[in-house]
N, C-alpha and C positions, 0 to 999 in steps of 0.2 A: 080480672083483666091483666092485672100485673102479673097472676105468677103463668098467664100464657106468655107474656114474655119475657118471662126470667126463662122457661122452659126451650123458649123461639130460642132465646141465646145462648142456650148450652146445647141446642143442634147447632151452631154456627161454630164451634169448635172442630165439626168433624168435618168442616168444606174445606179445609188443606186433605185432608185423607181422601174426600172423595171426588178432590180434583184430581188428585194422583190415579187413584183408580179410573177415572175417567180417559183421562189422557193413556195410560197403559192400555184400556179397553179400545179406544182408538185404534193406536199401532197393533194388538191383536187383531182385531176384526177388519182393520184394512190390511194391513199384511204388511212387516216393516218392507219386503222388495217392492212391492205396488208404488211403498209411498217411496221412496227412492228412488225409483224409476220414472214417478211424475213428475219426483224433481228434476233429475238429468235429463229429462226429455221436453223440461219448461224452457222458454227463451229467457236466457239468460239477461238479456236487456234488459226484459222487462220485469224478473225476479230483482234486480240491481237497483232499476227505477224505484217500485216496489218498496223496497226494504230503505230505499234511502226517504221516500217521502214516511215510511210508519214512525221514527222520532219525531218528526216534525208537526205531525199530526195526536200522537200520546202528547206532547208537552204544549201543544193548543188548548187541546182537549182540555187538561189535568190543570192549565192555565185558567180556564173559565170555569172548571170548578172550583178551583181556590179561592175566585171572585164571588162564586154566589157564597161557602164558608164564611170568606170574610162579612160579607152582608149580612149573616145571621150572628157575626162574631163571636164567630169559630175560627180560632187558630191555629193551626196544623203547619210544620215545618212544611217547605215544598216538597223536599225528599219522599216523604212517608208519604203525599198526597198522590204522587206520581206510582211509589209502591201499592197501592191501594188500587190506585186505577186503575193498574195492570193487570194485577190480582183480580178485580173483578170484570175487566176486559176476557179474562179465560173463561169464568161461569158467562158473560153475557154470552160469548159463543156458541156456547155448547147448553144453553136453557133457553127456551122458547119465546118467544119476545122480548128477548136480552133480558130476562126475568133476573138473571146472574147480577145485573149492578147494582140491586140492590143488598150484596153482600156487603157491602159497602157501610152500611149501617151500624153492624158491633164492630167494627174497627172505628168509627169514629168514636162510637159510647165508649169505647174500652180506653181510646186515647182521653177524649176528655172528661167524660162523666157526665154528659149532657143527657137530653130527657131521649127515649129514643122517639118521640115524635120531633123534636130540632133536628137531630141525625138526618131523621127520614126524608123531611121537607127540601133537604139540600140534596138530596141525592133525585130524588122526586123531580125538581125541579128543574135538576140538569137535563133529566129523562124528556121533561116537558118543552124544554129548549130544542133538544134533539127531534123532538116531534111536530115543534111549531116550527125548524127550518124545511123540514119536509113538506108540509101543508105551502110553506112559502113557495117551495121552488115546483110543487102541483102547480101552484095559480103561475106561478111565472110559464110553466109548460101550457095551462091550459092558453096563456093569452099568445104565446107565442107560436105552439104548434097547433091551431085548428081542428084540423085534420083529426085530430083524438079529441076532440072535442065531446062524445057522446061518452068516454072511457075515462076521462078527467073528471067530471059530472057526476060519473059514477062512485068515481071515488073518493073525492069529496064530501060526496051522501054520508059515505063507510065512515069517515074522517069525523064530520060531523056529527055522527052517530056515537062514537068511539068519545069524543070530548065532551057530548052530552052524559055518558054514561060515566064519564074518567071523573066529572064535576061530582054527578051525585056522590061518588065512592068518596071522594073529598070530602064531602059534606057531611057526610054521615062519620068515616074516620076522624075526622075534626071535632063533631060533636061530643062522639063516644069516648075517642081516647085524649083527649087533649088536655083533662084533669085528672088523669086517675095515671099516666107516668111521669 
């Protein structure tokens, strides 16, 4: 089990290269005038809006993950903690259920030399934050809009389904690796 993850984390060496590639493959296949074009043709107010609330919102963010680090007493400069966010704010983009934040993990091993199941649990658990506001403002929707009441229902089933499933994967993660990194 450990040298799958000695192995996990010399592929995590080559996510700077194949964010570059990514982001290049982008502006290929959209075409750089396309995306130019979308810009100059966005409402400016609202790109201004926009861009003024995205600091506000990374140093929120990158503020309540320093809170859960410190909880597991993890100490990380702010600086690097906001870099990292960011960093993995671009793979969460561009990977399929923000799979991308958990790049996040050998930059904290590499900084402090913790197990990479500490790493994990703090990154994990911001994940699980972000997923239990969701779930909150579903039931704040279901009580407050009705009317979707049959679509709320439904989705909370999925939700339920998802944290039922998200638990065992915990459980079993926990048992398997929790002594052997």
């Amino acid at each position: 089990k450990v040298v799958f993850f000695g192995e996990l984390m010399k592929i995590f060496k080559f996510f700077p290269l194949i964010g570059i590639a990514l982001f290049i493959a982008i502006i290929y296949f959209a075409g750089p005038q396309k995306i130019l074009s979308a810009f100059l043709s966005a409402n400016l107010i609202f790109l201004l809006i926009a861009f003024l609330f995205f600091f506000p919102i990374i140093l929120l963010q990158a503020f309540k993950w320093s809170l859960l680090l410190k909880s597991q007493s993890i100490k990380l400069d702010f600086g690097f903690i906001i870099k990292i966010f960011l960093i993995s704010s671009f793979y969460a983009a561009v990977t399929p259920g923000k799979l991308g934040t958990f790049v996040r993990i050998p930059y904290i091993k590499k900084k402090t030399g913790k197990s990479l199941s500490d790493c994990a649990i703090s990154v994990l658990m911001d994940r699980l934050m972000d997923i239990f506001s969701l779930v909150f403002l579903t039931v704040v929707g279901f009580i407050v809009f009705p009317v979707l009441t049959e679509f709320l229902q439904f989705l909370n089933e999925i939700l339920a389904v998802f944290f039922l499933a998200l638990i065992v994967v915990l459980v079993i993660f926990k048992k398997n690796y929790s002594y052997s990194v």
